[in-house]
N, C-alpha and C positions, 0 to 999 in steps of 0.2 A: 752765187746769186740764184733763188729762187721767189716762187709765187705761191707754194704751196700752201695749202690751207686745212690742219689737223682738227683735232677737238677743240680746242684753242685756238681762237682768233690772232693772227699775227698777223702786224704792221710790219711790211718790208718795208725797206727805204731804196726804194725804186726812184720816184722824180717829185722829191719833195722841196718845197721853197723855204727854208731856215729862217729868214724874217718874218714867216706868214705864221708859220708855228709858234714864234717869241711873242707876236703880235695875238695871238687866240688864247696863247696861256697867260699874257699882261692883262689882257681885256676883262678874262674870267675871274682872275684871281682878284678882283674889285667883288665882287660876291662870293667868290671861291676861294678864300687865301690859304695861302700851299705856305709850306715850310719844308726845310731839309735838315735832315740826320746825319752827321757825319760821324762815326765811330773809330778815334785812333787813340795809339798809344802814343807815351810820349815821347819816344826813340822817333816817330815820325816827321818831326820837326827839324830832322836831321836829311829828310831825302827831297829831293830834287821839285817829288813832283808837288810838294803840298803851295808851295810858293804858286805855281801854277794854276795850281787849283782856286786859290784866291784870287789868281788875275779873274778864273771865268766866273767866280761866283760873283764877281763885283758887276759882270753884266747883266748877271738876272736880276737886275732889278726892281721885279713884279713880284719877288721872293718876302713872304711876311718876317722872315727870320732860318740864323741858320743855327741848327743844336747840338755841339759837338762834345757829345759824350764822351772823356777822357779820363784812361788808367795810368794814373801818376804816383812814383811812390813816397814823393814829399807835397809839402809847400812850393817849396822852389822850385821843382819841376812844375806845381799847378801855375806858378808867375809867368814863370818862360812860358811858358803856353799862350798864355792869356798877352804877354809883349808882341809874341810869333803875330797872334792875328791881331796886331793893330791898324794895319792896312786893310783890313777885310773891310768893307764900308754898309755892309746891308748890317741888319740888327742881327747881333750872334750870343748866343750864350753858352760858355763855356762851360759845361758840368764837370768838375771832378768827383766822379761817380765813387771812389773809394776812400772819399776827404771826410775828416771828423765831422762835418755837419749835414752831411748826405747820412753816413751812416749812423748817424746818432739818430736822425727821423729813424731807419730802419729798426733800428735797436727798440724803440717806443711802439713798434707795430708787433713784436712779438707778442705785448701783450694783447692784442687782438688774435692770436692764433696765429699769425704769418710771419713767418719765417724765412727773408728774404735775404739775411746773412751768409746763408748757406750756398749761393749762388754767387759765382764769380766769374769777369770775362766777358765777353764781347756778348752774350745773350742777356746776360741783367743790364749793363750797359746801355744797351739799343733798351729794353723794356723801362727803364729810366725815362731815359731821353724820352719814348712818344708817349709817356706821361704827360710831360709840362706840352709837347707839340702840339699835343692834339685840345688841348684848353680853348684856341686861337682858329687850329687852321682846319678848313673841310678837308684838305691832302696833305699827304705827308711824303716827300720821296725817297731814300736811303742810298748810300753810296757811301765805298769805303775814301780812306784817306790818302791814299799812296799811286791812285790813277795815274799813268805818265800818259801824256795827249788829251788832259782832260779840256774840256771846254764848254761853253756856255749850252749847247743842244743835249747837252746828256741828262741835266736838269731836265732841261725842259721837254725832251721826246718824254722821260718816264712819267713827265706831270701832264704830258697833252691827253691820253684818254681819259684820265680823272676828272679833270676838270669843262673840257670842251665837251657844252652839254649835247651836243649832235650826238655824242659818243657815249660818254657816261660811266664807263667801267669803274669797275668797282677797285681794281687792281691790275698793277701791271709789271710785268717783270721782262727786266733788260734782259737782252742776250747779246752777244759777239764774239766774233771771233779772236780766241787767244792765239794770237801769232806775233811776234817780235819783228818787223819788218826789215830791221835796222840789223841785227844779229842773224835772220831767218831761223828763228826757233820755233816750233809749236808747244805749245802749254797748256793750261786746260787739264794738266796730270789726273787731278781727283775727280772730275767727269768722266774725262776719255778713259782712265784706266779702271778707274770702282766703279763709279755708281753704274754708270753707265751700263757694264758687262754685269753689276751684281742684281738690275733690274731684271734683264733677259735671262739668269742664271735664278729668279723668284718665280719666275713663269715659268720655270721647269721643272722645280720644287714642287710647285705648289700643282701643275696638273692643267692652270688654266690661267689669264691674266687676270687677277683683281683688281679690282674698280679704279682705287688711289695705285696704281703701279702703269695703272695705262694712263691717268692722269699725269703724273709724273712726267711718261716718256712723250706726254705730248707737248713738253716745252723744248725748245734748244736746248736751255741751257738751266738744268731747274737748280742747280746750287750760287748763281750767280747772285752776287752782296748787293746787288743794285736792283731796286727796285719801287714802287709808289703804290700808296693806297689810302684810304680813305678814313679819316679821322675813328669812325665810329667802328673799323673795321682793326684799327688801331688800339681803339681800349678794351678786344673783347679777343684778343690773342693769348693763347699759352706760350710763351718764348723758350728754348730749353736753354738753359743756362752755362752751354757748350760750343763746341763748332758744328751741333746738330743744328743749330740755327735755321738755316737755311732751311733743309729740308721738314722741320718743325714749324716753319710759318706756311711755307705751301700745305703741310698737313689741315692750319687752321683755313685754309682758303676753301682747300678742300671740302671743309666740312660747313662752312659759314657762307658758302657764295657760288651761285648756280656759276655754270661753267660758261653763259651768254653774258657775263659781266667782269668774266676774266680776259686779259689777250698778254702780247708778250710784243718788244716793240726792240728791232734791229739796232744795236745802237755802233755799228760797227767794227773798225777792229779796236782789240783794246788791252792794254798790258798793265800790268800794277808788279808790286815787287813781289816774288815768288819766294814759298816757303821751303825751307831742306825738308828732305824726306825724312830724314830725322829717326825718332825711334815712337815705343811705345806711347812714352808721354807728350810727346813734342813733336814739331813739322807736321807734314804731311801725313805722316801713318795714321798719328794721334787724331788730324780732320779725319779721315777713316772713322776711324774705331768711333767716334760720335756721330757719325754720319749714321752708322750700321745700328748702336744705339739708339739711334731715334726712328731709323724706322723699321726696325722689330717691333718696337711700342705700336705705332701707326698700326702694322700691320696684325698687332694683336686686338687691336682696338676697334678696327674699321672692316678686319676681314675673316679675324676671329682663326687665325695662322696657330699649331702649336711648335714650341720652338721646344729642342732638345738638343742633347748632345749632339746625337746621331741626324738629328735637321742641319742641324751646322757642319759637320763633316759633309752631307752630302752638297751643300750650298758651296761649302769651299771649292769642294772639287770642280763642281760646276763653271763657280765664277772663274776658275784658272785655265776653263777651257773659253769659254767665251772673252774673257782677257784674252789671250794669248792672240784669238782671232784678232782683238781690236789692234793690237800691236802690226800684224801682218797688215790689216788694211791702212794704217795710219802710217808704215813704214811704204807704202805705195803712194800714199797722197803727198805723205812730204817730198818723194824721190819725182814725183811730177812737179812739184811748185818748186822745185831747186831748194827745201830747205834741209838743216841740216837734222837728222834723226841718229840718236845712238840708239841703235834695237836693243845690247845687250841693258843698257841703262834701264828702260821702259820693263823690260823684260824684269828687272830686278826688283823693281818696282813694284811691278804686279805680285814678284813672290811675299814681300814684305804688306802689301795690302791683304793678300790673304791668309797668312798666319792673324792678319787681325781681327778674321771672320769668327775665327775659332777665343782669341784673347776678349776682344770685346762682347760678342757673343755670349760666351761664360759670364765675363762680369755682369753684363744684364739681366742674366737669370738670373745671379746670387742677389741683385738689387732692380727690379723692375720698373718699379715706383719710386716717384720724388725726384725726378729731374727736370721737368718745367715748373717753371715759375707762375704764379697766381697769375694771370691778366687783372686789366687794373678795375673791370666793373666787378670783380669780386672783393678787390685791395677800396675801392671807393665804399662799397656798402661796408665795410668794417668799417673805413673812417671816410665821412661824406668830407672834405676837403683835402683830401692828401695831397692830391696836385697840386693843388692851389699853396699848400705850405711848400712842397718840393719846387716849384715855382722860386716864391719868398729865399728858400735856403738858397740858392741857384744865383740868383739876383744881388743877394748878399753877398756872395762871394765873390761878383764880376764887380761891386764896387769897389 
C-alpha cells in the first residue's frame, strides 16, 4: 500500500465507494458509451473463470456492448462459443477473427496494399475487435478472458478516468498485484523477471535513461492485458501482431498522448491462468523474445539505439546481473509474506529469458520491419467503410 505519485498519475484504491464509481460511469456512459474487449481462445470455455466473468459483466449494465474477439479452429468451436455466452445479457458480439468471412474481407484488402493475412494471434485479434468498438463507443476497456476473482469494478475502475469528465484521461492502464492468495504464490514472472531487470539493464547500455524507458518504468505494471482508452486513440494505434502487444500499445501512447492525460488505476490482487515457460516458440520465453522485439523497434525508433551483435551480448550479461538481483529481493519479500518462492526455479528462468536476448535479438536484426499491423485510419483511407462491413460480417455470423 502506497500513495506514491511518478510521471504517471496513479489512482490508489485507498477509501474508495464502489457504488459511486458504478453510478459516475452509468451516468457518463449516457454521452460516453464505453464498450469492452474481451480477447480468448477457444480452450477458454473450458476454465472456471470465464463463467464468472459473465456473472460480473451482466452487472455492468451501463456497458454499450461486449466484443469478444475469438481464435477458433472450426465452425463448431465458433457455435460453442457463441451457446457459452448465452447467459451474458448485455449486447455481445462474438468475432471469430480467423472464420471464412472475416478473412475473406482481409483477403479483398490486399488489393488495396494491406496485407493483414500475415498477422496472426492475440495482436490482429484485439486490432479486429476495436475496429467494429470504436464505430459506437467514446471508450473502449480491454481485459483478458481467464481472470479468476473477476468482478464488476475491474470494468468499471479501467473505464472511470475515461469517461468521468472531472478526469478526462485519455488512457488508463490496470495494474495489481500477481499473488495467488489461496496457494501463496507470486507471479508476475515476465515483469518481475525480463522486463523489469531488461529496462534497468537498457540504462546501462545505453549510458543514460531514454525518454520511452523511463516512461515505461513509470507504470507498475506496464505489460498488464487490462486496460481502457478512448475510441479515437483506438483507431490510430499500430498493434504488433505478437505478445509484443502490450508493450507495442504503450509505445503508441507514448508517442500519441501527453503524459497529463495518461494514469494507471490499482485494480488489486489478481490471478488469471498462468503460462509454462515453455520454449523458444511457446510459453513464457516465446512472451519474452516478443516482448524484446518490440521494443528494440521503440527504441530504434524513438531513441535512435544501434543494435549489434555485440549490443546484445553486452545487454544479456547485464540483464543476468540485474535479474539475478530481482530474484534475491523477491526471494525476501515472499519469505516476509509467508509465501512460497522456488529461487532455483526463478533462477532458471532468468537463464532461459536471457538466451532469448541473444535468439530474439538476432532474429530482429535479420527482419526489423513488418511486424505491426496498419492502425485502422490508414486501413479506413484505403477503404472508407471497412468497419462498417467488418461490423455487417460480425453481425452475420452472431445470427
Amino acid at each position: 500500500m502506497d500513495i506514491k505519485q511518478d510521471e504517471i498519475t496513479t489512482l490508489h484504491e485507498l477509501c474508495i465507494y464502489p457504488e459511486k464509481i458504478i453510478k459516475t460511469v452509468s451516468d457518463a456512459a449516457t454521452e460516453r458509451p464505453v464498450s469492452i474487449i474481451m480477447p480468448m481462445l477457444y480452450g477458454e470455455i473450458k476454465n472456471d473463470a470465464l463463467e464468472n466473468i459473465i456473472k460480473g459483466l451482466n452487472k455492468c449494465n451501463y456497458l454499450n456492448e461486449v466484443v469478444i474477439p475469438l481464435a477458433a479452429k472450426n465452425e463448431k468451436e465458433f457455435r460453442q462459443v457463441k451457446r457459452f455466452f448465452k447467459d451474458l445479457k448485455i449486447p455481445k458480439l462474438i468475432m471469430w477473427c480467423n472464420g471464412p468471412k472475416i478473412e475473406k474481407l482481409l483477403t479483398e484488402l490486399r488489393a488495396e496494399g494491406l496485407n493483414f493475412l500475415r498477422y496472426r494471434g492475440k495482436g490482429r485479434d484485439v486490432w479486429l475487435a476495436m475496429g467494429i468498438a470504436s464505430i459506437k463507443s467514446y471508450a473502449i476497456a480491454l481485459h483478458d478472458a481467464d481472470v479468476l476473482g473477476y468482478n464488476k469494478m475491474i470494468p468499471t475502475k479501467l473505464l472511470y478516468p475515461i469517461v468521468e469528465p472531472e478526469l478526462d484521461f485519455k488512457f488508463n492502464k490496470g495494474y495489481y498485484a500477481r499473488v495467488n492468495l489461496q496457494q501463496k504464490i507470486m507471479y508476475g514472472r515476465v515483469f518481475r523477471l525480463f522486463l523489469h531487470p531488461l529496462l534497468r539493464s537498457f540504462v546501462d547500455l545505453i549510458g543514460a535513461e531514454p525518454d520511452f524507458v523511463r516512461f515505461l518504468r513509470s507504470f507498475r505494471y506496464p505489460i498488464s492485458g487490462e486496460f481502457a482508452l478512448t475510441s479515437d486513440l483506438a483507431r490510430d494505434v499500430d498493434i504488433p501482431g505478437d505478445w509484443g502487444i502490450e508493450v507495442g500499445i504503450m509505445a503508441e501512447m507514448y508517442r500519441n498522448v501527453t503524459s497529463k492525460r495518461i494514469c494507471q488505476t490499482d485494480l488489486g490482487f489478481y490471478d488469471h491462468k498462468h503460462q509454462k515457460i515453455g520454449g523458444e516458440t511457446q510459453g513464457l520465453t516465446k512472451m519474452t523474445g516478443d516482448i524484446l522485439k518490440t521494443l528494440l523497434r521503440v527504441l530504434i525508433e524513438e531513441e535512435h539505439i544501434q543494435v549489434s551483435r555485440e549490443a546484445l551480448i553486452s545487454l544479456r550479461v547485464l540483464y543476468q546481473r540485474h535479474a539475478q538481483d530481482c530474484v534475491r529481493k523477491y526471494h525476501a519479500d515472499a519469505h516476509f509474506n509467508n509465501l512460497k518462492y522456488d529461487r532455483h526455479l526463478e533462477e532458471t528462468m532468468v537463464e532461459k529469458f536471457s538466451q532469448q536476448i541473444m535468439n530474439a535479438g538476432i532474429t530482429y536484426m535479420r527482419k526489423p520491419v513488418g511486424t505491426r499491423i496498419p492502425d485502422w485510419l490508414r486501413t479506413i483511407s484505403a477503404r472508407k467503410k471497412v468497419r462498417e462491413q467488418l461490423l455487417d460480417v460480425v453481425i452475420a455470423d452472431n445470427e
